[in-house]
NUDREN-430621 format. One record per atom (N, C-alpha, C): atom name; y, z, x; residue in one letter. Coordinates in steps of 0.001 Angstrom, whole numbers, plus 500000, padded with zeros to 6 digits. Layout:
N
<at=CA	v=Y	w=Z	u=X	aa=A>
...
This chain:
47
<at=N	v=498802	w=500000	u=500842	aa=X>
<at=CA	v=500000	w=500000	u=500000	aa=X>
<at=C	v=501252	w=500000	u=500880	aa=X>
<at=N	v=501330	w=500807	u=502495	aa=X>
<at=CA	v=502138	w=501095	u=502793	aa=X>
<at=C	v=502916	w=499176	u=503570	aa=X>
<at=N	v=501578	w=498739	u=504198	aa=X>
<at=CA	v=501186	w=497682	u=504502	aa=X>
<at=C	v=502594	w=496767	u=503643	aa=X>
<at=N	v=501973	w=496623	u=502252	aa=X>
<at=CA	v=502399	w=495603	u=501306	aa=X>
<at=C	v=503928	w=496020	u=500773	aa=X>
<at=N	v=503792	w=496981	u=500765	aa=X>
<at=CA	v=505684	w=497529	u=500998	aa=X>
<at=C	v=506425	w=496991	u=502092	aa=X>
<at=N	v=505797	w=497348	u=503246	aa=X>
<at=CA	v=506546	w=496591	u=504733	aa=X>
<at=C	v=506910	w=495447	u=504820	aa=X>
<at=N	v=506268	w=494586	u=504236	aa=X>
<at=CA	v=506611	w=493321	u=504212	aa=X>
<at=C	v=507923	w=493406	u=503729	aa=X>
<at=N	v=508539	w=493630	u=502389	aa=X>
<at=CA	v=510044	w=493308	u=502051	aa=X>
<at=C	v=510915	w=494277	u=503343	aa=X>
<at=N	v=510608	w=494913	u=503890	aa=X>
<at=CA	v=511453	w=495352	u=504627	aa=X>
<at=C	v=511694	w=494828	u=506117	aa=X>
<at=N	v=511145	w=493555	u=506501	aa=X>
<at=CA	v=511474	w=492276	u=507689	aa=X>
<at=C	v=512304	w=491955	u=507074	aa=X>
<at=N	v=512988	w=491757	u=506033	aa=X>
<at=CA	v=514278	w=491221	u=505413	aa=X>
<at=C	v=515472	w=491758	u=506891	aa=X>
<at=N	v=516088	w=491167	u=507037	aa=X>
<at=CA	v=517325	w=491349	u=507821	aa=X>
<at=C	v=518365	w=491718	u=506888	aa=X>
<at=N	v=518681	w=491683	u=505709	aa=X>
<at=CA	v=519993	w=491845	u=505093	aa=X>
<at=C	v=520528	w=492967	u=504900	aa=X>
<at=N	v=521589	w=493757	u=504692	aa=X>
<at=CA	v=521963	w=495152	u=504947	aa=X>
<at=C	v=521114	w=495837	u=503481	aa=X>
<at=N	v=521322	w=494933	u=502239	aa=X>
<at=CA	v=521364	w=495362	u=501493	aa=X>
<at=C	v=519271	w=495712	u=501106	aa=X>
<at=N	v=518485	w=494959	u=501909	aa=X>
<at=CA	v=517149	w=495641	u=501870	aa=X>
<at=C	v=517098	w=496688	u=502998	aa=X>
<at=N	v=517829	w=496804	u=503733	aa=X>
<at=CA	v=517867	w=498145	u=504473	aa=X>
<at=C	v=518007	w=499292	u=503752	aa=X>
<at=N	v=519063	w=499226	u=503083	aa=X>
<at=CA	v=519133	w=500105	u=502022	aa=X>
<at=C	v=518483	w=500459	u=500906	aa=X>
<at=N	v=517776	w=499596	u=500255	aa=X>
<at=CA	v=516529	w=499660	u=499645	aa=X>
<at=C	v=515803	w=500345	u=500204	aa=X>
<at=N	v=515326	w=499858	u=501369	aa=X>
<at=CA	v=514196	w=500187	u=502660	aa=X>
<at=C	v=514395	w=501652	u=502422	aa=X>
<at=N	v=515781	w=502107	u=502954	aa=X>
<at=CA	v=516273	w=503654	u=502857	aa=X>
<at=C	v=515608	w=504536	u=501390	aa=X>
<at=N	v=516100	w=503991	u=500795	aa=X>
<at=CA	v=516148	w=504571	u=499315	aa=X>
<at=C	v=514514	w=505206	u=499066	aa=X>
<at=N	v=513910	w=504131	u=498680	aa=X>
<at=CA	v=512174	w=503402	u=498731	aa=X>
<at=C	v=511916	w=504686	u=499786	aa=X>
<at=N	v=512353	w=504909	u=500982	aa=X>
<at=CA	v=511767	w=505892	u=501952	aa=X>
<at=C	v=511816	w=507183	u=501765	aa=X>
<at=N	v=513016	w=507260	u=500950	aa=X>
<at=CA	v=513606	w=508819	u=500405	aa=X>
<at=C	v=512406	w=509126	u=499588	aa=X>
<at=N	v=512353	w=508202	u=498550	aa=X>
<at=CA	v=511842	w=508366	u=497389	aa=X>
<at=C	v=510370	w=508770	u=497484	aa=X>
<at=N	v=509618	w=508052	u=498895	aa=X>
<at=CA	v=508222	w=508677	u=499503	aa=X>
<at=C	v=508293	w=509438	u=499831	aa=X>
<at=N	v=509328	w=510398	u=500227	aa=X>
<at=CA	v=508872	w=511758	u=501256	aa=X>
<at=C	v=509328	w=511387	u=502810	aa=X>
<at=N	v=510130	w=510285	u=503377	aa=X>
<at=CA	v=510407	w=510589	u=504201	aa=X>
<at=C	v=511621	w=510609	u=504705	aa=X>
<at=N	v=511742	w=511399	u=505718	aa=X>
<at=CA	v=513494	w=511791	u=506345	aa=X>
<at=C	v=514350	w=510633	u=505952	aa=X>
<at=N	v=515748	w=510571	u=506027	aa=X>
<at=CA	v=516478	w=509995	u=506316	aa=X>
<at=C	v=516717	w=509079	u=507493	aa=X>
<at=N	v=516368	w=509902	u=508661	aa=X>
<at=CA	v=516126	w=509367	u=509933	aa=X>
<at=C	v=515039	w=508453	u=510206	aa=X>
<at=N	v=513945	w=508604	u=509489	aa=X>
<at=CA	v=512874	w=507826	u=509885	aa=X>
<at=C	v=512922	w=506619	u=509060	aa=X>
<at=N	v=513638	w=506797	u=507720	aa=X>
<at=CA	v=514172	w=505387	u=507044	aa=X>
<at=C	v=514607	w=504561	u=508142	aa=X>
<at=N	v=515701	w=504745	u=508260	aa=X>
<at=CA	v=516640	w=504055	u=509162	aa=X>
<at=C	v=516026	w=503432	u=510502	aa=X>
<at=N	v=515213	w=504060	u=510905	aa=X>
<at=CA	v=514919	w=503540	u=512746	aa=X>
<at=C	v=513560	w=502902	u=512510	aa=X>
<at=N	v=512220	w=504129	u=511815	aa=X>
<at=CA	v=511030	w=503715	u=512019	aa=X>
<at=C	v=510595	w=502549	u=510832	aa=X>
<at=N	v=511292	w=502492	u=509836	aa=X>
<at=CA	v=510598	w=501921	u=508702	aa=X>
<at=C	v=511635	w=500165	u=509699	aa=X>
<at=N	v=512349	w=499958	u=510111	aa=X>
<at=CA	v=512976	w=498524	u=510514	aa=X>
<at=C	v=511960	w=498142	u=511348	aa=X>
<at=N	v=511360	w=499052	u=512458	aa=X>
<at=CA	v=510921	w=498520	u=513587	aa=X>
<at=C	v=509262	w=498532	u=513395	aa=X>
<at=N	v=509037	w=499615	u=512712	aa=X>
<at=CA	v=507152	w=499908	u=512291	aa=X>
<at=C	v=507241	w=499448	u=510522	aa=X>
<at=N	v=507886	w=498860	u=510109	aa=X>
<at=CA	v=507507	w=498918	u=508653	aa=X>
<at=C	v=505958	w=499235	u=508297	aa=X>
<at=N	v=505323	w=498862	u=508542	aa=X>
<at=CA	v=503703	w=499399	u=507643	aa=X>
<at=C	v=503453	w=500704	u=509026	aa=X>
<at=N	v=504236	w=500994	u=509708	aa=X>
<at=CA	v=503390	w=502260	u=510697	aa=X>
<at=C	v=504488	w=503723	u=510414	aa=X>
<at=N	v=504949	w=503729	u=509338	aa=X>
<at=CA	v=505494	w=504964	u=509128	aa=X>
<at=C	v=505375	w=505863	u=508478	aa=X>
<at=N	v=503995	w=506061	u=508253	aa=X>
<at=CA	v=503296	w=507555	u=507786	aa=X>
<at=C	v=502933	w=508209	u=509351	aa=X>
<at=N	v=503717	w=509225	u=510119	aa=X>
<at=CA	v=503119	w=509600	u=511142	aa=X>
<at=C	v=503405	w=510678	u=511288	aa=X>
């Protein structure tokens, strides 16, 4: 699942970053790890 989520978040545009963010809140994770790990690991950020 986490996998098939990641995919929309290779989007480059500010505005799926922010999604990306949101979507990350909304799982349980930091703020911080939105922002850095979900751009660069999208499917590797349960850790």
């Amino acid at each position: 699942m986490t996998k098939r989520i990641g995919i929309l978040y290779f989007s480059p545009t500010n505005t799926t970053k922010k999604i990306c963010r949101a979507v990350a809140l909304g799982m349980g994770a930091k703020p911080a790890d939105a922002g850095h790990d979900f751009s660069r690991y999208p499917s590797g950020n349960n850790r």
